[in-house]
C-alpha positions in Angstrom: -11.3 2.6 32.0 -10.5 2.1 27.8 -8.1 4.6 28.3 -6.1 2.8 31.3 -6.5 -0.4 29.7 -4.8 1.1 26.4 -1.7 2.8 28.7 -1.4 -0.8 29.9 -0.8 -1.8 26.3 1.0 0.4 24.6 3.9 0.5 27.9 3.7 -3.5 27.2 4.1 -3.4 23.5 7.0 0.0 23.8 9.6 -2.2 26.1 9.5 -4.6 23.3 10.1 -2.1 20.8 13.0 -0.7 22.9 14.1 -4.3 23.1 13.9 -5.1 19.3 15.7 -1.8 18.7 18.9 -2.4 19.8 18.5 -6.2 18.0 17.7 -4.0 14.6 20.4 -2.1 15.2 23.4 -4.2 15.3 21.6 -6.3 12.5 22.1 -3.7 10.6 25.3 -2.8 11.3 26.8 -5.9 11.0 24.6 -6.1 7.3 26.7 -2.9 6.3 30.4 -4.3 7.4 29.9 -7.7 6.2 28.5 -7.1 2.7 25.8 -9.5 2.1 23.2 -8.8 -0.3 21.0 -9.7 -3.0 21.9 -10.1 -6.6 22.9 -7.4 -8.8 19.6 -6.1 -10.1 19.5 -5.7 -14.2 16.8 -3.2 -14.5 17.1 0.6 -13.3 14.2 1.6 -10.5 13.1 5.1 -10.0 13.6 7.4 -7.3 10.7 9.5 -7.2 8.1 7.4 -8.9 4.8 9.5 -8.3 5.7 12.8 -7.3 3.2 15.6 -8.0 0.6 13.2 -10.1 -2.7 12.5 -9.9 -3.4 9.1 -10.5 -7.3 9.0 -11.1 -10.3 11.3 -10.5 -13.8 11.6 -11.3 -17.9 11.5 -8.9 -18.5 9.4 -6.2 -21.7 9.4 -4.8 -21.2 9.0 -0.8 -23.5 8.2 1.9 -23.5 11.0 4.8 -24.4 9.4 8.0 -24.5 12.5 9.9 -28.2 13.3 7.8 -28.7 10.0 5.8 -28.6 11.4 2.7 -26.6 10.3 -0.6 -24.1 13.5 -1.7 -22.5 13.7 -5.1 -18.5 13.9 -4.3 -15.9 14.6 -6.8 -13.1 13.0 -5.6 -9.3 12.5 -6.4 -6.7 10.4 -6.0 -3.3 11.9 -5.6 0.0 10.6 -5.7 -0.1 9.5 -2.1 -3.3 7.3 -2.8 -5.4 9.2 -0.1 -8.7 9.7 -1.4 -9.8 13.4 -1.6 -13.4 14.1 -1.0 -14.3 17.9 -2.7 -18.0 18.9 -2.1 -18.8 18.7 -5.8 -17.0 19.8 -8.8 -17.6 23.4 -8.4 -16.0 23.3 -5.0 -13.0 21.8 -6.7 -12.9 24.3 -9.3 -13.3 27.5 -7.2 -10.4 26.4 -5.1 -12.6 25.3 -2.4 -10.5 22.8 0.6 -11.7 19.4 0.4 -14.2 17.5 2.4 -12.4 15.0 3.3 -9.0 13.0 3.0 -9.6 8.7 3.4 -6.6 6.4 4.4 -7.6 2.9 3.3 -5.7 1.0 5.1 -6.3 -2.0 6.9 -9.9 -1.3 4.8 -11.9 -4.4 2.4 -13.3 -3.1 -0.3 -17.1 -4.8 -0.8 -19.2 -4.5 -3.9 -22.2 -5.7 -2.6 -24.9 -4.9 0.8 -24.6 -8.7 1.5 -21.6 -8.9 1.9 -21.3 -6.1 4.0 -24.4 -7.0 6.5 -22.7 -10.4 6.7 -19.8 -8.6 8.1 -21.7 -6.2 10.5 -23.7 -9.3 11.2 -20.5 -11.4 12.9 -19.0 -8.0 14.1 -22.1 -7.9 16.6 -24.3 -11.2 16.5 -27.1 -10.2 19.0 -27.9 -7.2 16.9 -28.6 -9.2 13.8 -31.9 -7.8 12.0 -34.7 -10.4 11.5 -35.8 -11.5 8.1 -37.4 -9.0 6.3 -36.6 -6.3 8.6 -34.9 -2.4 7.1 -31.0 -3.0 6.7 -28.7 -0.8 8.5 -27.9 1.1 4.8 -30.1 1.8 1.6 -28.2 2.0 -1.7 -30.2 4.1 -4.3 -28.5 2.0 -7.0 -27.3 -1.7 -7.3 -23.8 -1.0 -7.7 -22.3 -0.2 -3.9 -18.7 0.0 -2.7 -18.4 0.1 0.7 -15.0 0.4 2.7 -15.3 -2.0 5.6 -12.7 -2.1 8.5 -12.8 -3.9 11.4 -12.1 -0.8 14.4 -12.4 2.8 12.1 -15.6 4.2 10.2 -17.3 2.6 7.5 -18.0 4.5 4.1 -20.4 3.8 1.5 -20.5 4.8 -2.1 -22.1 3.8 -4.8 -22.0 4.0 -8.6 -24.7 4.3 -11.8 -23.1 1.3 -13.8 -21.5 -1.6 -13.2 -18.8 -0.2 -15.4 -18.0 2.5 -13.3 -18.6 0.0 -10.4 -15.4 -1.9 -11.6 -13.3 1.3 -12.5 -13.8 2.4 -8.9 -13.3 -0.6 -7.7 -9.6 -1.3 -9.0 -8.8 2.2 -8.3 -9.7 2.1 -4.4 -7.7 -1.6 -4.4 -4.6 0.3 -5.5 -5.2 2.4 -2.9 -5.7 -0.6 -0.3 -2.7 -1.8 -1.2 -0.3 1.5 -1.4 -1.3 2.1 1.9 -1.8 -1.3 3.5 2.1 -1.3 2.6 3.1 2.1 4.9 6.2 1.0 6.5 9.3 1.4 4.2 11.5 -1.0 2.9 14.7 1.0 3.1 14.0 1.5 6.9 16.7 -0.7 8.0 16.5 -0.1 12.0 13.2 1.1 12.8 11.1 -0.9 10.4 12.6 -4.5 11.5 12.7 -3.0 15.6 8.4 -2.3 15.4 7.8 -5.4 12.9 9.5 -7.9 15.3 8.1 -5.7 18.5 4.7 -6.8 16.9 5.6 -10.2 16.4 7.1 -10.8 20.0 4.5 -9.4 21.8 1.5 -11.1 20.0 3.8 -14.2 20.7 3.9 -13.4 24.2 0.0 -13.3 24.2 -0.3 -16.8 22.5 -1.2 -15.7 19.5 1.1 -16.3 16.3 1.4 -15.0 13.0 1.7 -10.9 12.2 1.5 -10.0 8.5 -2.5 -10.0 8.3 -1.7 -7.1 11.2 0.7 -5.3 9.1 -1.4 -2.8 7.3 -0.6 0.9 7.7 1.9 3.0 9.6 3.6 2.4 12.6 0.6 4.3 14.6 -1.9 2.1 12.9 -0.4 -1.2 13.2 -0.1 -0.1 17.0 -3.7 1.1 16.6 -4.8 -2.1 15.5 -3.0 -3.9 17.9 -4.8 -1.9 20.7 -7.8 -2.9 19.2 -7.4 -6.5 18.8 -7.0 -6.7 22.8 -9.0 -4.1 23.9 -11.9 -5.0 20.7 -13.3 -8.1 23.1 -13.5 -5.8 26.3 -15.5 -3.0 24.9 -17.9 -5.3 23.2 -18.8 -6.8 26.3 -18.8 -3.7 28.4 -20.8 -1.8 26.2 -23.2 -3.8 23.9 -25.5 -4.5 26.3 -26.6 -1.0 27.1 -27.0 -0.4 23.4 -30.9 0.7 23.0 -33.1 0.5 19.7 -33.7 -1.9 17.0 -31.2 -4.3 15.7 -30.1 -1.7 12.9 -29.5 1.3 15.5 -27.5 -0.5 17.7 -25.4 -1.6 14.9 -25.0 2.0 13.6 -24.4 2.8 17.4 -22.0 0.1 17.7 -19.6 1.4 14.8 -19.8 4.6 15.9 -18.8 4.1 19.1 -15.8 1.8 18.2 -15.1 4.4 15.6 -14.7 7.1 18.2 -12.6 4.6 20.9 -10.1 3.7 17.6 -9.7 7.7 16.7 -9.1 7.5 20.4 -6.9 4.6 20.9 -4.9 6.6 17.6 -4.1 9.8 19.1 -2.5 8.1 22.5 -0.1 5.6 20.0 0.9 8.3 18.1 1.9 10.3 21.2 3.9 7.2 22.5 5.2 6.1 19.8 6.9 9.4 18.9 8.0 9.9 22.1 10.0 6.7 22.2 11.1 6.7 19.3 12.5 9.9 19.6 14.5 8.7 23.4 15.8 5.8 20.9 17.3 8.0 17.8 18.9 10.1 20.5 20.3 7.3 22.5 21.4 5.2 19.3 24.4 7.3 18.8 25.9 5.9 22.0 24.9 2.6 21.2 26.7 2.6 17.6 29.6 3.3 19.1 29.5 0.4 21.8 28.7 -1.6 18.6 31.3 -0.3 16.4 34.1 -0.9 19.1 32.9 -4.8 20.0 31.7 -6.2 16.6 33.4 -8.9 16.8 33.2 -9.9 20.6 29.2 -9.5 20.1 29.3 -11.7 17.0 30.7 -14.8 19.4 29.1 -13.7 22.3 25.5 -14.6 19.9 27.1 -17.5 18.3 28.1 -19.4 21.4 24.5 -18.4 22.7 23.2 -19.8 19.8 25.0 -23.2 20.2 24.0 -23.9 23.4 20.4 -23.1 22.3 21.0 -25.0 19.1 22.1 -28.1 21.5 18.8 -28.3 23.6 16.2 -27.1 20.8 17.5 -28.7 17.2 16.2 -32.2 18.0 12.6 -31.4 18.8 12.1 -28.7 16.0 13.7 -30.9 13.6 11.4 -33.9 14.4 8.5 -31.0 14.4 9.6 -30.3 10.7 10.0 -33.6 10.0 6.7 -34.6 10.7 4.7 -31.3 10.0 5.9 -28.8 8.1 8.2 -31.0 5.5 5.6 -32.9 3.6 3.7 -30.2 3.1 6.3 -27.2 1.6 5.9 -28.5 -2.1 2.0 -28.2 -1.6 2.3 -24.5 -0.1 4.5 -23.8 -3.0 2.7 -25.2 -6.0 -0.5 -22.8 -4.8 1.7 -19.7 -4.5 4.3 -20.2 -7.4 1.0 -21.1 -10.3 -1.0 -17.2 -9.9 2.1 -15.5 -9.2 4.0 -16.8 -12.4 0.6 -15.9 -14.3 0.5 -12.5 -12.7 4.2 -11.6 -13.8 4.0 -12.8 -16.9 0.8 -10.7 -17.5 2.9 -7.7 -16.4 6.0 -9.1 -19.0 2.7 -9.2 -21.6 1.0 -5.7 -21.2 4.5 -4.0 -20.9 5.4 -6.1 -24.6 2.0 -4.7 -25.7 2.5 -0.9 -24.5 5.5 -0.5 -26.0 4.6 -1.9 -29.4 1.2 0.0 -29.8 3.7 3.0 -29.1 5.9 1.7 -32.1 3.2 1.3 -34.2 1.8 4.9 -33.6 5.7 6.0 -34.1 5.3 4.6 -37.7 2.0 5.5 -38.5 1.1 9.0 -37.1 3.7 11.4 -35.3 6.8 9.7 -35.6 8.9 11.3 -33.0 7.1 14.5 -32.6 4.3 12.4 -30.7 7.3 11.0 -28.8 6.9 12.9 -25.8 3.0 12.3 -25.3 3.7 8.3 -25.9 6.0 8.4 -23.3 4.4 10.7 -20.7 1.2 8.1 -21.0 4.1 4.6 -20.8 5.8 6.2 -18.4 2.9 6.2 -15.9 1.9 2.5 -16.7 2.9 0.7 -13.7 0.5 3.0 -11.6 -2.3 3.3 -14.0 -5.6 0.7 -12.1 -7.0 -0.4 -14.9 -4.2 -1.3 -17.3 -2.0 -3.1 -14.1 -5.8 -4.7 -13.2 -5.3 -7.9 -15.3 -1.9 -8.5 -14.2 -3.0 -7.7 -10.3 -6.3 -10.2 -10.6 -4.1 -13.4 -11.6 -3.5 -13.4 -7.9 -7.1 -13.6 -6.7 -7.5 -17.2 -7.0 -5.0 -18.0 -4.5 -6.2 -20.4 -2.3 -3.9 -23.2 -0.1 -7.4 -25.3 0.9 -7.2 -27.6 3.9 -3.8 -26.0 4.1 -4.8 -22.9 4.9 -6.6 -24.4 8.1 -3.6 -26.6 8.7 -1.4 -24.0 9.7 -3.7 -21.2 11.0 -3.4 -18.7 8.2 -6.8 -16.3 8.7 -6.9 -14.8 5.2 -4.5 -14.9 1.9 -5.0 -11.7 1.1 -1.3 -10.0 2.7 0.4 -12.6 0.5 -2.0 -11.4 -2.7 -1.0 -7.7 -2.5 2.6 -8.3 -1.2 3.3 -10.0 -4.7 0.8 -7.5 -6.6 3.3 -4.7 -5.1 6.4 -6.7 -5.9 4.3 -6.5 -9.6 3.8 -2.8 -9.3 7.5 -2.5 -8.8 8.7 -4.6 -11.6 6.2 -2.7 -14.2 7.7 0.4 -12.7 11.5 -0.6 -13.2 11.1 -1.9 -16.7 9.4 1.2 -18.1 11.9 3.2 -16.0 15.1 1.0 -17.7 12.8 1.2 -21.1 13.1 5.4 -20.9 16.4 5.5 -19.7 17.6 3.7 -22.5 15.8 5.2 -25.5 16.6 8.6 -24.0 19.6 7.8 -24.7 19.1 6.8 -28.1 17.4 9.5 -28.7 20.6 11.3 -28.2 21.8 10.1 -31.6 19.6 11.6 -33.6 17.5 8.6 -35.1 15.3 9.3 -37.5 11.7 7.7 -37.5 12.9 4.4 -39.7 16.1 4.0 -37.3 14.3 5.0 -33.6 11.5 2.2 -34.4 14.2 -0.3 -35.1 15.6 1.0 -31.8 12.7 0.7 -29.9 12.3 -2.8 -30.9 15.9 -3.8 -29.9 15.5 -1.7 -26.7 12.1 -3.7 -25.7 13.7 -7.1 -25.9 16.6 -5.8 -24.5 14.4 -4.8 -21.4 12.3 -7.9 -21.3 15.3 -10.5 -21.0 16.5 -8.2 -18.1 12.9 -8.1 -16.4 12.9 -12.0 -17.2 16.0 -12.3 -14.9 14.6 -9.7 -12.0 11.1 -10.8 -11.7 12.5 -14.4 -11.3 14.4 -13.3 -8.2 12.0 -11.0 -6.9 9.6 -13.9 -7.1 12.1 -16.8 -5.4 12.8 -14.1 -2.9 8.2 -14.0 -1.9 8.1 -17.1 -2.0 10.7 -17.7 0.4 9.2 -15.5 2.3 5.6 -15.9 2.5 7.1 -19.8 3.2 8.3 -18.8 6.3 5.5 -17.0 7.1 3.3 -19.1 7.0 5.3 -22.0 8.4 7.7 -20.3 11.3 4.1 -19.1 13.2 2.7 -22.7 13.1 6.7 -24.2 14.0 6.7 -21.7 17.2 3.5 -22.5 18.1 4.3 -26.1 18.2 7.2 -25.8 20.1 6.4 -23.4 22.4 4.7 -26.1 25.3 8.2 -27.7 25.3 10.6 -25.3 24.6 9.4 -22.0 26.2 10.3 -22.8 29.1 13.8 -23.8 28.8 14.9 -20.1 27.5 15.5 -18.3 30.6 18.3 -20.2 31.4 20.0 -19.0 28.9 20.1 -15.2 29.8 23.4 -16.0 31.8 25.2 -16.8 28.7 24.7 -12.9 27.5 27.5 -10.3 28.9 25.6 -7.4 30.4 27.3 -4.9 28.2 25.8 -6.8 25.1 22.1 -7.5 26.4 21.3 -4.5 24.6 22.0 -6.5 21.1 21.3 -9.9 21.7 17.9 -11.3 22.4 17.5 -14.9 23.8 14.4 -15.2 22.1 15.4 -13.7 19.0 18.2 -16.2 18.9 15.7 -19.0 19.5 13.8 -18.0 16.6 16.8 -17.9 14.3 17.3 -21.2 14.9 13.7 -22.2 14.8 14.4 -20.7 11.2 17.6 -22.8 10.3 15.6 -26.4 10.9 13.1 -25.3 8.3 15.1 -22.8 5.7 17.1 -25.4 3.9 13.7 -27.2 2.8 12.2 -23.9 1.6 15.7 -23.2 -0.2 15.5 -26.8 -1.5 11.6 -26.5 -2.7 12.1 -22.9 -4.5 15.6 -24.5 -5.8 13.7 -27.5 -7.6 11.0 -25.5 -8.6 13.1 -23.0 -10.6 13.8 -25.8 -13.0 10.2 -26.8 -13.9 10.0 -24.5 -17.0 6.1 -23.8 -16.2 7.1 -21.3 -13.6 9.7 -19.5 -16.3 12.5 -19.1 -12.8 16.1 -18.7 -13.7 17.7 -21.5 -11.6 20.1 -20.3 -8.7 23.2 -21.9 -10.9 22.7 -19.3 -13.9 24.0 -15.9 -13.0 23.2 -12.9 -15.0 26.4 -10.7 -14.3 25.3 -6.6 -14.9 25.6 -6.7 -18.6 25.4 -3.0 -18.8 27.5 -1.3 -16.6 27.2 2.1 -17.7 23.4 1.5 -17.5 23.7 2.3 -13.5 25.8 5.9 -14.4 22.5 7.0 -16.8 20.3 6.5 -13.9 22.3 8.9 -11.8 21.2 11.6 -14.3 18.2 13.8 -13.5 14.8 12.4 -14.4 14.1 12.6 -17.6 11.0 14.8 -18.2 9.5 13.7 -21.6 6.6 16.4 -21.5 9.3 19.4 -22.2 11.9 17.6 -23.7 10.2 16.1 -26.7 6.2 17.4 -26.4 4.4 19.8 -28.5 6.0 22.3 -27.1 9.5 21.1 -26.7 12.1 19.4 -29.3 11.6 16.1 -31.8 11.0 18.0 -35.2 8.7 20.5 -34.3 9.2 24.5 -34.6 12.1 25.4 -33.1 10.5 28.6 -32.4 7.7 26.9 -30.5 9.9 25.7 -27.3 11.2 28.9 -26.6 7.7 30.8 -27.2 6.6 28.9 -24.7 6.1 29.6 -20.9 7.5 28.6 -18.3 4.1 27.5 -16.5 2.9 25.6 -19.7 6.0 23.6 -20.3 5.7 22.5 -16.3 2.2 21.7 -16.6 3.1 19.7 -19.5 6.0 18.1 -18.0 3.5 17.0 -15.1 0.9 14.9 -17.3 -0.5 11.8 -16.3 -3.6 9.4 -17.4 -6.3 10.2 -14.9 -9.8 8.9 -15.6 -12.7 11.9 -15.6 -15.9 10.0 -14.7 -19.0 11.0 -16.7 -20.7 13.6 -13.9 -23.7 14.5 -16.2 -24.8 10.9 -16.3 -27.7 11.9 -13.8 -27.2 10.9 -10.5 -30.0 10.0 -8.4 -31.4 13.1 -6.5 -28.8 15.4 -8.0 -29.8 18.7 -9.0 -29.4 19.2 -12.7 -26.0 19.2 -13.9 -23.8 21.9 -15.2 -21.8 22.2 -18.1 -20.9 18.5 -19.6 -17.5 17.3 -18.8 -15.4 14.8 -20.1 -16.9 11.3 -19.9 -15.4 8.4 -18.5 -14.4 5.5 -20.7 -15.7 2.0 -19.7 -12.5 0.1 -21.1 -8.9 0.6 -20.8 -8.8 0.8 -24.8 -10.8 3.8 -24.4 -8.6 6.0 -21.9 -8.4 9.4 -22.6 -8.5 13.0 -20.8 -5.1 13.5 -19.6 -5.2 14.9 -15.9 -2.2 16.9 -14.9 -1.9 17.5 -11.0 0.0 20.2 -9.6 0.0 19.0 -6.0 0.8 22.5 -4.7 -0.9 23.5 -1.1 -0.1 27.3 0.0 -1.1 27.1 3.4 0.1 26.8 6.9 2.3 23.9 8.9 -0.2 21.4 10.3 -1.0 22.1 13.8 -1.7 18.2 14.9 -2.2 15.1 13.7 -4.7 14.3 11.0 -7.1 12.1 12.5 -10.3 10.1 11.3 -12.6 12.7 11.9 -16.2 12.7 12.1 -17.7 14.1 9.1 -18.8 18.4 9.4 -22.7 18.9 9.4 -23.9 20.0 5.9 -26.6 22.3 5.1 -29.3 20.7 2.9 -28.8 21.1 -0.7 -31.4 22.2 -3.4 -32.8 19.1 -5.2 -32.0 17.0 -2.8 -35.3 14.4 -1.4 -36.2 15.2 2.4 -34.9 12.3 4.6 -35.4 10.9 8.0 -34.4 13.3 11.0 -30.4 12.8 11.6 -28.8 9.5 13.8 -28.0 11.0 17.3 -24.6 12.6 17.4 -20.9 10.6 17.5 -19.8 10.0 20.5 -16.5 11.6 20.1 -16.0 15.2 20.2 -16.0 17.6 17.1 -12.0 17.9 16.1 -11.5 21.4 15.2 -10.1 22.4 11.8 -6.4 21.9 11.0 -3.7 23.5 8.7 -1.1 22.5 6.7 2.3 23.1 5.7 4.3 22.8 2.8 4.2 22.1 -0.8 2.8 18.3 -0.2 -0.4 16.9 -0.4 -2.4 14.7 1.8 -0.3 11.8 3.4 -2.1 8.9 4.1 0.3 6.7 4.8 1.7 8.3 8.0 -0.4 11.3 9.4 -4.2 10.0 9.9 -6.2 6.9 9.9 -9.3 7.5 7.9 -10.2 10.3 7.4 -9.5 14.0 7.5 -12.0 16.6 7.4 -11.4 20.3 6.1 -13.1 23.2 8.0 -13.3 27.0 7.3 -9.3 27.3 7.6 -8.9 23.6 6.2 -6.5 22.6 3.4 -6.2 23.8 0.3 -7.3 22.4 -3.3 -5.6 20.0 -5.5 -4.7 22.7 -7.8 -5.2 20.6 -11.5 -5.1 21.2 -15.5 -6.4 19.2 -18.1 -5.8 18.8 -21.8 -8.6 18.3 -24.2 -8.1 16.4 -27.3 -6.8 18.9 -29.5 -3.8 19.9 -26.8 -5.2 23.0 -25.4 -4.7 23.0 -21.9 -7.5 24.3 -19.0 -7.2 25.5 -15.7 -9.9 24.7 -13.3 
């Protein structure tokens, strides 16, 4: 029946997709002939930001379901912020395939069992426990994370300190966020087609508002969508025959809707790809029909939009008028106060990077040390903990009684769209910041003259960053305006002007139907009533000086234009170029002594945080030899992780799916527990392979998790370098 009822849904959600393809499509063609843009950006961005890096590692200790028992993990997070699950550390180091591979997204990250029951608790309210009853989960310590989502699996870690609680904690945000964000930006056909797909057929269900939904990939946004309708149904159908006390059906309950998303997963991603593909082979035909009639498609919309314009303007602007006007300023005040505070943390901690570097310039290695400095700055705009002040300015975000005015169900999409928009900034003014000494560097400064240079380069940066983060900032702001305001406008339209659409469909030539939308055009000019008094708000509020916006008069022209042309260059790779074993004073006999593999390994370091794993986990067998411990404090980083991201084996055979967890053996040391929860619902998957020299990829091949059997994937192949530079391969 679940399986009918999500055909249903997906064929319903697909003809809007085909729809909004063809809308996408000449959208972005007409984008391309016509030239509009944004401003001319001042600082450089990179093109392969992460590549090959590991961005943190270190124990987790993880609940097993499957037997109830607490396992040490030591886990890693790679460059595609999917969080690898080995066995233990051994298993890591004897090449051993992971455990496990977790997508986060569309996941909350809880740091207490409170919160967590609260949420099972609503998810299920006749299964709520009585006072004083056995919760559904036992933490040996008081220092839990627990990934929550509202469809897929639950997992449960926990931590010794609340130190490590908080490391953890930031690091699993980042990887929230990465992949909450899955669908590209420079998607220009296929990312607008599925976002407004979403939009128009939650619309045509009643319900408005989409960027809460927006978290994942395509096939998990469609998962989710699923979900959200066919959620409701299974509840009812299948909650009453649960059997047990209050805490077994709950653990019964999230099983089971954990084995219907898995499910629900597998028959998107089927559909999905197999429209998508029908559309990239038919969009050749349909560039061409757009290339030829441009210009008769562009009036054919216009005079559609008129004619809309005439019957809908004076109700949506009275609607404006009297409920969305008076209330922009408020909306923007809320949003406009953490944001400005989070960038100009980012402006402050980039300041601060830069001159601690300057100041170890002077007083230790001078420019032999060059290359380490830069290999740790180079990585700061994806380091947790040092981007973790700058991120947490946007936590008190709150638009009160607004928030309920206009239906928004949680503030936390427009918190990490602006704490990505952060990430990005960081990124693009170290990236500017290395481009530029680089090229100092090319003169030959000695220590005295590069330190002068580094100090002229910085503010050189920082007035370019001033410019870009003020656009990048006016441009959210616009934007989360009008998502928060269009929904509630659309909504309080709809009983008046819904019904008038259809009558408009005559007005579109057959031959164009393909590109132009009646209810797309309706929403454009839905749009227009209310985008002049966004522009208006975000146009006064540029010149309150608290906010530190550039106003829209003052136009920084690109300054440098040969800045662009270095960017073209290859990347520059500060590990061989100036480490220990490359140029910047050292012995010139050292770089060419040295192999190939070392310089590589070298060129590939990155700050990755080892936990302390002999800190005596509870009922761990004693630990081996001591490993490097973890700091507690960003002033305390140390242990450079290099990650060669290499896997050896096989293509994949299928999509990676959230799979439930293998059946382990009982390990020595470990206290006997109650006999196992009965079995998941859904099937054992079988083990998959691989291909290629990539690692696991959250953000577009599975939903949770990924789980490696016998002929599984192969390890994160790492190195590290102790403190006196001698690298070690595990």
């Amino acid at each position: 029946m679940f399986i009918k009822k999500t055909g249903k849904i997906l064929t319903e959600f697909l003809r809007f997709y085909e729809d909004q393809y063809g809308v996408a499509l000449f959208n972005s063609m007409r984008h391309e002939i016509e030239g509009t843009g944004l401003p001319q950006a001042q600082l450089l961005w990179r093109k392969v930001p992460l590549e090959e890096r590991i961005i943190f590692s270190g124990n987790l200790f993880q609940y097993q379901e499957e037997n109830k028992k607490w396992r040490n993990r030591f886990s890693l997070v790679p460059h595609n912020y999917g969080l690898v699950l080995y066995e233990n550390k051994v298993a890591y180091e004897r090449q051993i395939p992971p455990r496990a591979v977790i997508n986060s997204a569309g996941y909350k990250i809880l740091t207490s069992l409170d919160q967590y029951l609260e949420l099972v608790g609503n998810s299920l309210p006749a299964t709520t426990p009585k006072s004083g009853s056995a919760p559904i989960l036992k933490c040996p310590t008081q220092f839990p994370l627990i990934l929550w989502h509202p469809s897929a699996r639950h997992y449960y870690f926990c931590m010794m300190t609340e130190a490590e609680q908080d490391k953890w904690q930031a690091v699993l945000q980042d990887c929230v966020r990465h992949c909450n964000n899955g669908i590209p930006e420079d998607s220009k056909v296929e990312g607008p087609a599925f976002t407004d797909a979403i939009r128009m057929y939650r619309q045509s269900k009643e319900l408005y508002g989409t960027w809460e939904m927006l978290c994942g990939n395509e096939v998990q946004i469609l998962s989710n969508l699923v979900m959200e309708e066919l959620g409701p149904e299974l509840k009812a159908e299948l909650v009453p025959r649960l059997k047990g006390k209050p805490q077994e059906r709950q653990r019964q309950w999230i099983q089971i809707s954990d084995a219907v998303y898995r499910m629900v997963y597998e028959q998107a991603k089927a559909r999905f790809e197999a429209v998508l593909s029908k559309l990239q082979l038919a969009r050749p035909a349909m560039e061409a029909v757009i290339r030829t009639d441009m210009d008769q498609i562009i009036t054919s919309k216009e005079h559609l939009a008129s004619k809309i314009r005439a019957s809908i303007l004076p109700k949506a602007e009275v609607c404006v008028r009297n409920h969305v006007q008076p209330y922009i300023p408020s909306i923007l005040d809320a949003l406009m106060v953490p944001t400005s505070q989070g960038f100009t943390e980012v402006r402050d901690v980039f300041f601060k990077e830069v001159t601690d570097m300057n100041l170890n310039v002077i007083n230790e290695g001078g420019i032999d040390k060059l290359g380490e400095y830069m290999e740790k700055l180079s990585q700061l705009a994806y380091h947790p903990l040092k981007m973790h002040s700058c991120y947490e300015k946007m936590e008190p975000l709150r638009l009160d009684g607004l928030q309920q005015r206009f239906d928004v169900s949680s503030m936390s999409v427009f918190k990490q769209r602006a704490q990505i928009h952060m990430r990005e900034q960081m990124d693009n003014a170290v990236y500017t910041f290395e481009t530029l000494l680089h090229q100092e560097l090319g003169k030959g400064p000695t220590k005295e003259e590069l330190c002068k240079s580094i100090q002229r380069i910085l503010e050189r940066v920082l007035k370019k960053y001033d410019y870009d983060s003020s656009t990048v900032r006016k441009r959210f702001f616009r934007e989360a305006l009008l998502q928060i305001t269009i929904p509630f406008l659309l909504k309080k339209l709809a009983p008046t002007c819904k019904s008038e659409l259809s009558r408009f469909q005559e007005l579109i030539f057959e031959d164009f139907a393909r590109f132009i939308l009646v209810e797309n055009t309706y929403e454009e000019v839905v749009l227009q009533t209310v985008m002049k008094d966004i522009l208006q708000a975000v146009k006064e509020a540029a010149v309150q000086r608290k906010h530190n916006l550039y106003r829209d008069s003052v136009v920084m022209h690109n300054s440098d234009p040969n800045l662009h042309l270095l960017a073209e260059g290859a990347p520059i790779d500060w590990g061989e170029e100036y480490g220990d074993s490359g140029g910047g004073g050292g012995d010139p006999g050292v770089q060419e002594a040295a192999p190939v593999s070392e310089k590589r390994r070298r060129a590939k370091q990155v700050v990755s945080v080892v936990q302390d794993e002999d800190a005596g986990l509870p009922f761990e067998p004693a630990p081996g030899p001591p490993s490097p411990s973890s700091p507690d404090s960003v002033t305390e980083l140390r242990g450079l992780l290099a990650g060669d991201l290499r896997a050896e084996s096989p293509p994949l055979a299928g999509p990676l799916l959230n799979g439930a967890p293998v059946q382990e053996s009982p390990q020595p040391g470990l206290a006997p527990e109650a006999t196992s929860p009965p079995a998941s619902p859904l099937r054992q998957l079988p083990s998959e392979k691989l291909v290629g020299p990539e690692p696991p990829k959250p953000s577009d091949q599975e939903t949770g998790e990924q789980v490696s059997g016998p002929g599984g994937r192969p390890p994160i192949h790492t190195t590290t370098e102790d403190s006196a530079g001698v690298q070690t391969e595990f």
